[in-house]
C-alpha positions as CSV (number, residue, x, y, z in Angstrom):
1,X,49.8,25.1,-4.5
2,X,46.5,24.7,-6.4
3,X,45.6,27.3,-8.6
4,X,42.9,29.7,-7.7
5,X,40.8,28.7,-11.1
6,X,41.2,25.0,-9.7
7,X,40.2,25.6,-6.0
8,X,36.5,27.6,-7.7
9,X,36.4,23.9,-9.5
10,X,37.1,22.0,-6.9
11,X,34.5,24.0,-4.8
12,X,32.0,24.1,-6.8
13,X,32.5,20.2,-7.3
14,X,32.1,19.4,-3.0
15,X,28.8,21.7,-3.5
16,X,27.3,19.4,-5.7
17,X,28.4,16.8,-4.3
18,X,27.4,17.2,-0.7
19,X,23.8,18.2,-2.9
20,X,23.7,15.1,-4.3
21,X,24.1,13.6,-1.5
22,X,21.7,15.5,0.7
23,X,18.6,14.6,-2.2
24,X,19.7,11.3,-1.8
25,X,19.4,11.1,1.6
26,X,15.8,12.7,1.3
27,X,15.0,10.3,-1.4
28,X,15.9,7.5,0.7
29,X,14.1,8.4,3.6
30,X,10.9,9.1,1.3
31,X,11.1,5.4,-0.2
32,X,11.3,4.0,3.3
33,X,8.4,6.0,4.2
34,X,6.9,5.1,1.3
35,X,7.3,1.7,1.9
36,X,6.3,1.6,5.5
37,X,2.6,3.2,3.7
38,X,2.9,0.3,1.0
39,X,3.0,-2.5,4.3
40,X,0.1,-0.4,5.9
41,X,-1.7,-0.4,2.6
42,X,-1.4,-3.8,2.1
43,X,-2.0,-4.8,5.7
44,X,-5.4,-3.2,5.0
45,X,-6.3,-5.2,1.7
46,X,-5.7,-8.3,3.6
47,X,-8.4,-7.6,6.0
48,X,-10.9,-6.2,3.8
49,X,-10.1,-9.2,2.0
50,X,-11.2,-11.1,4.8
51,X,-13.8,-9.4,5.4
52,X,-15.4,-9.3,1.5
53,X,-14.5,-13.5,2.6
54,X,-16.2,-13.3,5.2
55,X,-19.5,-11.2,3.6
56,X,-19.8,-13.7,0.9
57,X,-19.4,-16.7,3.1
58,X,-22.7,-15.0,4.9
59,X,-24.4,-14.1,2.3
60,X,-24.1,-18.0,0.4
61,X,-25.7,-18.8,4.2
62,X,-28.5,-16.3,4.2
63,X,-29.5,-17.3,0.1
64,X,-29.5,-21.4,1.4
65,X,-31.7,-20.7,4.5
66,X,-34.3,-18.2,1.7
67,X,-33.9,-20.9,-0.9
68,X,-35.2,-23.7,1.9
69,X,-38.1,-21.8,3.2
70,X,-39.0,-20.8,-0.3
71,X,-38.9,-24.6,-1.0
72,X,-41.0,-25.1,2.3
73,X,-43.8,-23.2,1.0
74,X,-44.0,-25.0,-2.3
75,X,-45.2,-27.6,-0.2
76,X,-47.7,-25.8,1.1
77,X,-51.1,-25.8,0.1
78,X,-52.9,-23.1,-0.2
């Protein structure tokens, strides 16, 4: 038979334990969610990415086509 000093112990040690457990569980599931909100994070900096790409890509095209009509009407007597 286990004392009844011993059986408080031992109580009190499954408590904490099935604690411990339960906050790890909870921990878990927060880093998984938290990591499903990293891949939809960095889902979304790959298109803004693109996108900024994209923009500057443009925006190189618009400067060449100013740059040759400014150079146009150099040659253009006034």
């Amino acid at each position: 038979m286990v004392p009844e000093a011993e059986q408080g112990l031992l109580g009190s040690l499954e408590e904490k334990i099935t604690n411990l457990l339960s906050k790890y569980q909870e921990m878990k599931k927060e880093k998984e969610e938290m990591a499903a909100s990293l891949e939809l994070e960095k889902e979304k900096i790959i298109k803004l990415e693109k996108k900024l790409e994209f923009f500057s890509k443009d925006r190189e095209k618009v400067k060449t086509r100013i740059d040759q009509l400014l150079h146009r009407l150099k040659g253009v007597d006034i």
